[in-house]
C-alpha positions in Angstrom: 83.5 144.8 206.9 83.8 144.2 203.5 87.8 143.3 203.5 86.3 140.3 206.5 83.6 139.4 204.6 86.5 139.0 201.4 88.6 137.4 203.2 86.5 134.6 204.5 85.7 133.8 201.0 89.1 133.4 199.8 89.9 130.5 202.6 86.0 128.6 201.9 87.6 128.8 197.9 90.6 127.3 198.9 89.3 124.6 201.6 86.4 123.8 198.7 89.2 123.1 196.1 90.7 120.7 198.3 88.1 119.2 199.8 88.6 120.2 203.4 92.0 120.4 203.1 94.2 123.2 202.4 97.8 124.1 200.7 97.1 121.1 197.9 100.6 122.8 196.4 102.6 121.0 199.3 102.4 117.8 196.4 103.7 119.8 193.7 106.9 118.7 193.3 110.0 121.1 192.9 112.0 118.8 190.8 111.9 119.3 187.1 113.1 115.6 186.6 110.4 114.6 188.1 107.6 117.0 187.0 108.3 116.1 183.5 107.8 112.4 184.1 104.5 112.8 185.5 105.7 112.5 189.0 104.8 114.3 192.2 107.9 112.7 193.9 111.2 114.7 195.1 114.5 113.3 195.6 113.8 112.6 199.4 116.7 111.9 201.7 116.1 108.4 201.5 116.2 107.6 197.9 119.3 110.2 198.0 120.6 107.6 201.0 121.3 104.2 197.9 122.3 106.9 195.1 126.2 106.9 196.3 126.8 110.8 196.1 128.1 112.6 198.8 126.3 116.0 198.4 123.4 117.3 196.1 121.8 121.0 196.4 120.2 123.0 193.8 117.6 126.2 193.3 114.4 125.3 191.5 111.9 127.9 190.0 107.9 127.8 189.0 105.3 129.7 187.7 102.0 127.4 188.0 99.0 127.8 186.3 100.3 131.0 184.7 96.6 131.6 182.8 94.6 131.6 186.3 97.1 131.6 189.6 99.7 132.9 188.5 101.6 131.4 191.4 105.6 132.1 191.4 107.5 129.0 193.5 111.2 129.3 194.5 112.9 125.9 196.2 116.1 125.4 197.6 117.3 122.3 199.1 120.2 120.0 200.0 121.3 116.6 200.7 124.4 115.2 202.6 125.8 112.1 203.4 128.3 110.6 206.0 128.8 106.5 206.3 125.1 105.3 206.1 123.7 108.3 207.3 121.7 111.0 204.6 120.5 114.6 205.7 118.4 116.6 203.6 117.0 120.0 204.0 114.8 122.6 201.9 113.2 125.6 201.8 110.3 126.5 199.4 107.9 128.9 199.0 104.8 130.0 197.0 103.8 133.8 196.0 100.3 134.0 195.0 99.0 137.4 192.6 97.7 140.1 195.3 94.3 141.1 195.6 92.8 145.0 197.2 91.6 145.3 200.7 88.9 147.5 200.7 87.0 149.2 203.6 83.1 149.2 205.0 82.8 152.5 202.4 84.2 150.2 199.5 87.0 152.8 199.3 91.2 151.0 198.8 92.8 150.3 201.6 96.0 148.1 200.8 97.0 145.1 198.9 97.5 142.0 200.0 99.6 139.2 198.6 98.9 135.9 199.9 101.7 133.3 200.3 102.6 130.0 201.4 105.9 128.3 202.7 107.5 125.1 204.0 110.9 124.6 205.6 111.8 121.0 206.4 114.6 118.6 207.6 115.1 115.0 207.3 117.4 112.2 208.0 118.2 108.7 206.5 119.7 105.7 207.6 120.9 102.9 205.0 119.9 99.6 206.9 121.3 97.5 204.0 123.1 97.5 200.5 119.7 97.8 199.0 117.3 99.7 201.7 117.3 102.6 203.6 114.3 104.4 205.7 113.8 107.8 206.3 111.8 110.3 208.2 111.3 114.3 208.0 109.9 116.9 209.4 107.9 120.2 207.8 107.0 123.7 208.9 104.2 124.6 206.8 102.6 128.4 207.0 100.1 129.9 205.3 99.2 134.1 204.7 95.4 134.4 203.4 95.3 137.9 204.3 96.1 140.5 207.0 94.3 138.2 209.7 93.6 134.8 208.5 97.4 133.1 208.6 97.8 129.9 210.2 100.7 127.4 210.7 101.3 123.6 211.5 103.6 120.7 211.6 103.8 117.7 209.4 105.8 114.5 209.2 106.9 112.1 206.5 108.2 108.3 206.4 110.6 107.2 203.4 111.5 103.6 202.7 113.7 103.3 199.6 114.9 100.1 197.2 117.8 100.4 194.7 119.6 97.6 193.3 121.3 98.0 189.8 118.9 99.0 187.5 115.8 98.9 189.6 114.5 101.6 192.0 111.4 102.0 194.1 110.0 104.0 197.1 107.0 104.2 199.6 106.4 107.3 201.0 103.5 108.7 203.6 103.7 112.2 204.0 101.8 115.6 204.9 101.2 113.2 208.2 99.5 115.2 211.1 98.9 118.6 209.8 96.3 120.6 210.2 95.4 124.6 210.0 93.5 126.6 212.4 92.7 130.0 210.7 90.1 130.4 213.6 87.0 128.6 211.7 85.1 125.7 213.8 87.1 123.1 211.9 90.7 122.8 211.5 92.0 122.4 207.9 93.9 119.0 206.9 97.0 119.1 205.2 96.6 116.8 201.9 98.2 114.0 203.3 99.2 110.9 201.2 100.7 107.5 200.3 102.8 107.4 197.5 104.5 104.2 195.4 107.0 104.8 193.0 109.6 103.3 191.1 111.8 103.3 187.6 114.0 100.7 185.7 117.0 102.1 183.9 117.8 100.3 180.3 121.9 100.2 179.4 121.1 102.0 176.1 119.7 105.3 178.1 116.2 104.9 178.9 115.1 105.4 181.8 110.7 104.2 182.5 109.5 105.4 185.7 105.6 105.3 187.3 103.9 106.3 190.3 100.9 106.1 192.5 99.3 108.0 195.3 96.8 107.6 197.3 95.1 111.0 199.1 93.9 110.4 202.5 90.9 112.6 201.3 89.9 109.9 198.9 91.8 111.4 195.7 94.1 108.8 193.9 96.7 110.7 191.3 99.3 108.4 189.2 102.1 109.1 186.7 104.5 107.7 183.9 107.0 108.7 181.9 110.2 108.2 179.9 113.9 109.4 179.6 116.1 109.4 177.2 120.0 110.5 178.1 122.1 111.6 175.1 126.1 110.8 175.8 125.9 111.1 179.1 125.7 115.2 178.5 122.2 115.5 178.1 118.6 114.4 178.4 115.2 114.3 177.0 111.9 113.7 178.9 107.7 113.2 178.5 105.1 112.1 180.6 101.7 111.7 182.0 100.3 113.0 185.2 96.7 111.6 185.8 95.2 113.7 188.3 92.1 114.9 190.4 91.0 118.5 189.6 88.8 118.2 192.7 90.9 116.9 195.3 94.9 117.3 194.5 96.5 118.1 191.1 94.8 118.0 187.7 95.7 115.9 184.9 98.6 116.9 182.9 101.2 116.2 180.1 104.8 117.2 180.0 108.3 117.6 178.1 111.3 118.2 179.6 114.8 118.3 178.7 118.6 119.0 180.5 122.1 119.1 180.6 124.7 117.9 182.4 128.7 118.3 182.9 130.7 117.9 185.8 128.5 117.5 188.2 126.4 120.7 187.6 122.8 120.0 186.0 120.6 122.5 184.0 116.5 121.4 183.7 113.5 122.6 182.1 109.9 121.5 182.1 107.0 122.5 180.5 102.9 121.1 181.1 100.6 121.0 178.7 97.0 119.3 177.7 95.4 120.9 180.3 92.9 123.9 181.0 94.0 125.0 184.2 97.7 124.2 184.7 99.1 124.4 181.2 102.1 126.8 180.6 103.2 126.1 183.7 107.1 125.8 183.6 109.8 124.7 185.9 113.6 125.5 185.8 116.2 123.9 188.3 119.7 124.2 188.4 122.1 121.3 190.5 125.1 120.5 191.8 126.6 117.0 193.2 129.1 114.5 193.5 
């Protein structure tokens, strides 16, 4: 049947893109801060664990690659702390643009909107002034069509550094994952290592720089800068070097937010490249 025959090729498109694996979106980050630095990195629960706040959940939004996927993203998360112990959770998931089912008689029979979605926990345990370590745990599940969905579990490992103004983090994640939609081979999850770290300047500026390594050979990197006005608010650029092939194409970005009593308003926006630019990420934050 034709609808079989379309669905197939929708899943070789997506394992092709990402080279035998699937759900490359899972590194997308849903932080603005971040995206607009060049980053792929989140606020995990063990970078949260050395930032001495007590509680930090927001609501993030995305359109990606508005010209071609059209994807819409909504995140929600949260992170707690008690003594030396951090707990973060999140929910976040992707709505792709829908596509017609037809029959063996190429007449309409439905549409079909595929989508993706992740909901993960995670706990952190500051060892000393300076270190913590972390680990998490992710539902991931993914809707091709009417009968091609499929559903695993992954795990990532956080190790964090803070001391005055010097940060850094190593993080594995996407660890163990893998898709059956019922082909001969299951489907990785794009699993990687990731370094990253910043230096904050007492005038405001803030440098930060990252680099991944994709266990499916793909290495991705990013820097940028930020500038916070008065304490109120903040303005961001930066690079994302990328792999169109194997995890997220190269981008540029500016960013900018606001913050006042502990509620924080951000906006990013990509551009210089083909595929991805317009894309455009809101979040909105509250902690103390």
């Amino acid at each position: 049947m034709k609808r079989n025959i379309l669905l197939s090729i929708v899943l070789m498109s997506v394992c092709a893109v990402a080279s035998a694996q699937v759900f490359p979106a899972m590194n997308v980050t849903a932080d603005p801060v971040a995206l607009s630095l060049g980053l792929t990195a989140d606020n995990n629960v063990s970078t949260f664990a050395l930032e001495g706040k007590t509680l930090d959940a927001g609501v993030s939004y995305m359109n990606w690659s508005p010209k071609m996927a059209n994807t819409k993203m909504i995140n929600v998360d949260a992170l707690g702390k008690i003594g030396p112990v951090a707990i973060g959770l999140k929910y976040r998931s992707f709505g792709e643009q829908p596509y017609t089912i037809t029959d063996g008689n190429g007449l309409l029979r439905d549409n079909f909107t595929p989508s993706e979605s992740i909901i993960g926990g995670s706990v952190a345990y500051v060892i000393a002034d300076m270190i913590s370590v972390g680990a998490g745990v992710n539902s991931v599940s993914m809707k091709l069509g009417p009968d091609n969905s499929a559903s695993a579990v992954a795990a990532d490992v956080y190790v964090a550094y803070r001391k005055d103004a010097v940060k850094a983090s190593l993080t594995a994640a996407g660890l163990g994952g893998k898709m059956d939609f019922g082909t001969e081979t299951k489907q990785s999850l794009p699993s990687l290592v990731r370094l990253d770290g910043g230096y904050s300047f007492q005038f405001g500026l803030a440098l930060n720089a990252e680099f991944d390594y994709l266990f499916n050979g793909g290495i991705m990197g990013g820097a940028g800068a930020e500038y916070n006005i008065a304490d109120i608010a903040s303005v961001r650029a930066g690079y994302h070097f990328g792999d169109s092939e194997k995890a997220i194409p190269s981008y540029a970005a500016v960013g900018a937010g606001v913050h006042f009593f502990g509620v924080e308003l951000d906006f990013t926006y990509l551009l210089a490249s083909e595929t991805i630019g317009g894309s455009f990420l809101a979040g909105l934050r509250y902690s103390f």
